[in-house]
C-alpha positions in Angstrom: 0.0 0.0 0.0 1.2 3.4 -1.0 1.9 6.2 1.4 -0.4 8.1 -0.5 -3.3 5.2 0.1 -2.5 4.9 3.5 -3.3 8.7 4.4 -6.3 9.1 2.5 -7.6 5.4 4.3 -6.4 7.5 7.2 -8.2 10.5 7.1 -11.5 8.9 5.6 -11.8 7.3 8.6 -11.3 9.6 11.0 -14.2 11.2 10.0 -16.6 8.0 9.0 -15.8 6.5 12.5 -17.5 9.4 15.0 -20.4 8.9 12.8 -20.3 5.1 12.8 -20.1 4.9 16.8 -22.8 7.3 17.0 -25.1 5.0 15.0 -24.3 1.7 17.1 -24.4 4.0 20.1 -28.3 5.0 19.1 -30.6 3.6 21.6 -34.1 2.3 20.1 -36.5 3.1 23.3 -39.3 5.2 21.6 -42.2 3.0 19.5 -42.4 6.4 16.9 -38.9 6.8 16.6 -38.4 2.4 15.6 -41.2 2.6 13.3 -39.7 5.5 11.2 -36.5 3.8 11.4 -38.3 0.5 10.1 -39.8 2.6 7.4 -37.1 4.7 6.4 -34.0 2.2 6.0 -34.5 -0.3 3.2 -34.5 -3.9 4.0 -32.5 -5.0 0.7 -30.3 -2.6 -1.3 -33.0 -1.4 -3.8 -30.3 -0.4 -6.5 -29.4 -3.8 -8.1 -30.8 -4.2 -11.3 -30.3 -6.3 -15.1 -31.2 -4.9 -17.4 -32.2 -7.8 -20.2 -32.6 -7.8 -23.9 -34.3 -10.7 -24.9 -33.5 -13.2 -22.1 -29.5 -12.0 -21.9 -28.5 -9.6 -19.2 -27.0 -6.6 -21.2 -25.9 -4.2 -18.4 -25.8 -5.6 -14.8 -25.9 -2.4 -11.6 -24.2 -3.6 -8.8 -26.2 -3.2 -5.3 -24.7 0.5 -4.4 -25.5 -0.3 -0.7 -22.5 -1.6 -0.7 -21.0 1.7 -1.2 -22.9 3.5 1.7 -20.0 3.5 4.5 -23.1 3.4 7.0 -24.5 0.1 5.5 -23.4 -1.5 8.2 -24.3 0.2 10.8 -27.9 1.3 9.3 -28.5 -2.4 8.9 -27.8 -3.0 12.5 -29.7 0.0 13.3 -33.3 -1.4 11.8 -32.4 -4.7 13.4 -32.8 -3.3 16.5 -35.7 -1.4 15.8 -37.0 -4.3 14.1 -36.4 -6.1 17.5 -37.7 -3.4 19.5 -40.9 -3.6 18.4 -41.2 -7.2 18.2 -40.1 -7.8 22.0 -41.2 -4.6 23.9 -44.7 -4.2 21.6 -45.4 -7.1 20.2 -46.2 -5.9 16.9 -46.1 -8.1 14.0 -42.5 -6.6 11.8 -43.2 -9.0 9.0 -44.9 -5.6 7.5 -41.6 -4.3 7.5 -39.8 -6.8 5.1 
């Protein structure tokens, strides 16, 4: 890895990672507050496509979730709501999926 590669890595991160931790650090205690998170976040990456031409794929979009340097941690973030709502309410989160 290049000197070069290893700064920028560097200083991506140390902005990306005070946001990360403040995502895992979110606590889910508020029924409103899990729904909209259930409603907002996606469950798949809705980006993905082919696009065919009689039965071949001509152009194939990669999911660009995987880009989001939150994906992670909003994944994590709707499980918990997810689970939230599930234990503490009861409510059925198969609407959700």
């Amino acid at each position: 890895m290049s000197t070069n590669t290893f700064i920028a890595n560097t200083f991506v991160n140390l902005f990306l990672h005070p946001v990360r931790q403040q995502l895992k650090s979110l606590k889910i205690e508020d029924y409103k507050f899990a729904r909209l998170l259930c409603q907002i976040i996606p469950a798949s990456c809705p980006f993905e496509r082919e696009i065919k031409l009689c039965k071949r794929t001509i152009l194939y979009i990669p999911p660009l979730c995987k880009l989001n340097p939150f994906y992670e941690q909003l994944v994590e973030l709707r499980f918990r709501a997810l689970t939230y709502l599930a234990d503490c309410h009861g409510e059925d989160v198969t609407i959700y999926c």
